[in-house]
C-alpha positions in Angstrom: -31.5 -9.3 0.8 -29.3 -8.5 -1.9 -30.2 -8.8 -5.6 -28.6 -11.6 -7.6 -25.8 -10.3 -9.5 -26.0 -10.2 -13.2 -23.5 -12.0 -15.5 -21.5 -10.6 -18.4 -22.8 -11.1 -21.7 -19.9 -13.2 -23.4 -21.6 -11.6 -26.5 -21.1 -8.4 -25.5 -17.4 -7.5 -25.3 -16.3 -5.2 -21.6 -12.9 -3.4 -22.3 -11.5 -2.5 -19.4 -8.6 -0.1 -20.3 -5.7 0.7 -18.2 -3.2 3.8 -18.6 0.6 4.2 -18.8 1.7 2.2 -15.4 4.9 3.3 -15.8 4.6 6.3 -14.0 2.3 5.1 -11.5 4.6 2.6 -10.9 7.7 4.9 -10.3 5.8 7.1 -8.0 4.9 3.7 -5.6 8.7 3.2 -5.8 9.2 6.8 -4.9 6.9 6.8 -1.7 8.4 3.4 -1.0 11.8 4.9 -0.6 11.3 8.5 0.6 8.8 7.2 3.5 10.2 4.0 4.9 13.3 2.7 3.6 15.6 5.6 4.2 14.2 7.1 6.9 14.1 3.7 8.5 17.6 2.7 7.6 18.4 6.1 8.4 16.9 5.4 12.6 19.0 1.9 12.1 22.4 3.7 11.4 22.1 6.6 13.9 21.2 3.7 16.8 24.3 1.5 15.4 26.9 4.5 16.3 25.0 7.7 17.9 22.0 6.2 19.5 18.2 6.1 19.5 17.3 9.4 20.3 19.9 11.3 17.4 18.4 8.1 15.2 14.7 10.0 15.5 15.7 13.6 15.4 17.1 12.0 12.2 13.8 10.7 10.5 12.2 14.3 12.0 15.0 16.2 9.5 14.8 13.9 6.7 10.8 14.3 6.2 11.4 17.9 6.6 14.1 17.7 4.1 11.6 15.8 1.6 8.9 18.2 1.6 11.3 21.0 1.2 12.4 19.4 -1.6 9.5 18.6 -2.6 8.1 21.9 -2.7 11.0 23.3 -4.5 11.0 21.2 -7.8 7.1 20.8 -8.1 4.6 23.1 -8.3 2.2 20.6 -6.8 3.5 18.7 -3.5 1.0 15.1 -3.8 -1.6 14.8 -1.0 -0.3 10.8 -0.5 3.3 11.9 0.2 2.4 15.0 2.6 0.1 12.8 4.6 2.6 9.7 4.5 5.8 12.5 5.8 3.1 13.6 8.2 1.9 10.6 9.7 5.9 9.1 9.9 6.8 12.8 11.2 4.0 12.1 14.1 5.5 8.9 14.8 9.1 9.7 15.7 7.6 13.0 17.5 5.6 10.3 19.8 8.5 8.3 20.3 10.6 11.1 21.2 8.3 11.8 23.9 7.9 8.5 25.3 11.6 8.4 24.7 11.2 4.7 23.1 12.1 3.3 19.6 9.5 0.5 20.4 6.8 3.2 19.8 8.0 4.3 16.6 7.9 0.5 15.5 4.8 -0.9 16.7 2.5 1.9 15.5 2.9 0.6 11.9 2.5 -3.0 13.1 -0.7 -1.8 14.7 -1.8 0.2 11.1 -1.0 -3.6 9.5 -3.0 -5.3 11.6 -6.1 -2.7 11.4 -5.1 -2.6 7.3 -5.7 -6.7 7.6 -9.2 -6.7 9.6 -10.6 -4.5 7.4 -9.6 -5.9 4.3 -10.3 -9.3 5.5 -13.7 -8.5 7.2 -15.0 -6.4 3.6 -14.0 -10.0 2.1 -16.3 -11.9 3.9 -19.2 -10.0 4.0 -18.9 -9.9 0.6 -18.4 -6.0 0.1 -14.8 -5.8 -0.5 -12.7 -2.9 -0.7 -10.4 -3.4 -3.5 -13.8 -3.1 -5.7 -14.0 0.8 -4.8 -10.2 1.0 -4.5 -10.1 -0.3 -8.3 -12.7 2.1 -9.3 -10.5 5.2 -8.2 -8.0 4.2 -10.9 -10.2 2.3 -13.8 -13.1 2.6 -15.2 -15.8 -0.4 -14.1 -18.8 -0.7 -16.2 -21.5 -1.2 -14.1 -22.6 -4.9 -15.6 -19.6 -5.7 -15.2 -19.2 -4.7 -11.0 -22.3 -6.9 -10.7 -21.2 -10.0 -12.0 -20.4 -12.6 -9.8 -17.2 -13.6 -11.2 -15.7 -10.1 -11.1 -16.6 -9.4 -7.5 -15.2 -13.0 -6.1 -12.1 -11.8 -7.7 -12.0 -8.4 -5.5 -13.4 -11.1 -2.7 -10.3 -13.1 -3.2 -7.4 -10.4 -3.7 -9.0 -8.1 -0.2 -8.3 -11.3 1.5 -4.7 -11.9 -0.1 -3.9 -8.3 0.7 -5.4 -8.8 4.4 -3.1 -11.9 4.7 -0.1 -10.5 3.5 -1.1 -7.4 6.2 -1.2 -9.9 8.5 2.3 -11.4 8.0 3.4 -8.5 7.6 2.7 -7.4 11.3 3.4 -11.2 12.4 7.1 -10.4 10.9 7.9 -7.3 12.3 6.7 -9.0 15.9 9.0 -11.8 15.4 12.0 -9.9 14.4 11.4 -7.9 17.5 12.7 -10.6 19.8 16.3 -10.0 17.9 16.3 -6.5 19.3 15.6 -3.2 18.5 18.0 -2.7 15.7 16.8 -5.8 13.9 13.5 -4.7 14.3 14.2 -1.3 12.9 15.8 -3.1 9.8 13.2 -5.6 9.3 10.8 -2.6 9.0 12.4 -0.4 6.8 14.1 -3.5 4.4 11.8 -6.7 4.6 8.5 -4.9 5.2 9.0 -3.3 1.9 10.0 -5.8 -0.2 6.9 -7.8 1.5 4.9 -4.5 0.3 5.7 -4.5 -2.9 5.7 -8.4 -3.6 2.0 -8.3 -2.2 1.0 -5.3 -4.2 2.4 -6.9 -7.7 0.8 -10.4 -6.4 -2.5 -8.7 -5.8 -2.1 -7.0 -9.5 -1.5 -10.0 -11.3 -3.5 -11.8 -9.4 -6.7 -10.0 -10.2 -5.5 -9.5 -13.9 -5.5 -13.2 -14.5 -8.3 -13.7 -13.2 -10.6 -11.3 -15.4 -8.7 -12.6 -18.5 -10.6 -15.9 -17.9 -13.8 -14.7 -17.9 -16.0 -14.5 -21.8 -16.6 -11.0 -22.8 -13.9 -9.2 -20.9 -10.9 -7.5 -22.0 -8.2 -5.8 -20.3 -6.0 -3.6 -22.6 -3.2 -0.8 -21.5 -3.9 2.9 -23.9 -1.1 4.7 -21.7 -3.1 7.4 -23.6 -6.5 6.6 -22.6 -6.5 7.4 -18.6 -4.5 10.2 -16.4 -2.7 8.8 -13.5 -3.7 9.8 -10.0 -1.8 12.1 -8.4 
């Protein structure tokens, strides 16, 4: 049995304080770009004129090309982005092997659709991720990660992330029946913009929602928290 979760004290005021998002925010756009828009668009072009195979060696030389450049201007290369590049490096190296672009597409479907159970089953047994995910960035108190209120919100946004992981992998499906090269651009283009429209849905979502409760505050001190690397 669990214990009954306390509520805030509208007496007592919970500031929750959120650092500069700028750069946070530049970074996402960063990744975005350097780990599946051009790489993807990249695999769309070389299939348009060369073909699939030159397409792949393609995405192989660019994420070597990143990291090297990468390396070069910063002393420290990001864990997210060397395990992103490593991940999408894998990718094209199994579908070089299997010799099929259809590899190299449905393995992130597959990642969408896993992404989507396990957001949407840690929603409905009522331990939901976003909760921990939130706490790697801000600071919770821990009155306030007990109140009911608070944790239907993280109930609510893991299951609009989990749905938007969901059409995401529904999409890329669909677009599959156009071909290969629509496929490809549907991945790299409209799975992005899908990305980020779900992540800044999720955000405001989840900051509207704690403005309505008594006794909590949000407030941005870009001076107040360091940004993950």
């Amino acid at each position: 049995m669990f214990s009954q979760p306390s509520p805030v004290d509208p007496l007592v005021e919970h500031v929750i304080e959120l650092g500069d998002l700028r750069p946070t925010l530049a970074r996402g756009v960063r990744l975005l770009l350097e780990t599946v828009v051009v790489p993807t668009l990249l695999l769309y072009c070389f299939m348009l004129t060369v073909g699939a195979f030159d397409g792949l060696l393609a995405v192989l030389g660019w994420c070597v090309l990143t990291v090297a450049v990468r390396v070069s201007t910063v002393r420290r290369v990001p864990g997210t982005i060397l395990l992103v590049l490593t991940m999408l490096a894998a990718r094209a190296a199994i579908a070089l092997a299997l010799s099929s672009v259809y590899v190299f597409l449905l393995q992130p479907i597959a990642g969408s659709m896993l992404m989507a159970v396990l957001f949407i089953g840690s929603a409905l047994i009522g331990r939901p991720i976003t909760m921990r995910l939130a706490q790697d960035f801000v600071h919770l108190p821990e009155r306030l990660v007990g109140d009911a209120r608070v944790r239907r919100m993280f109930v609510q946004v893991s299951l609009l992330w989990g749905l938007s992981r969901l059409l995401d992998a529904g999409m890329s499906l669909g677009v599959l029946h156009f071909g290969l090269a629509a496929g490809v651009f549907s991945r790299g283009v409209f799975s992005g913009m899908l990305t980020a429209m779900s992540i800044g849905a999720c955000a405001y979502f989840g900051w509207s929602r704690l403005h309505r409760i008594e006794g909590v505050r949000v407030r941005f001190n870009p001076r107040g928290l360091p940004t993950p690397g």
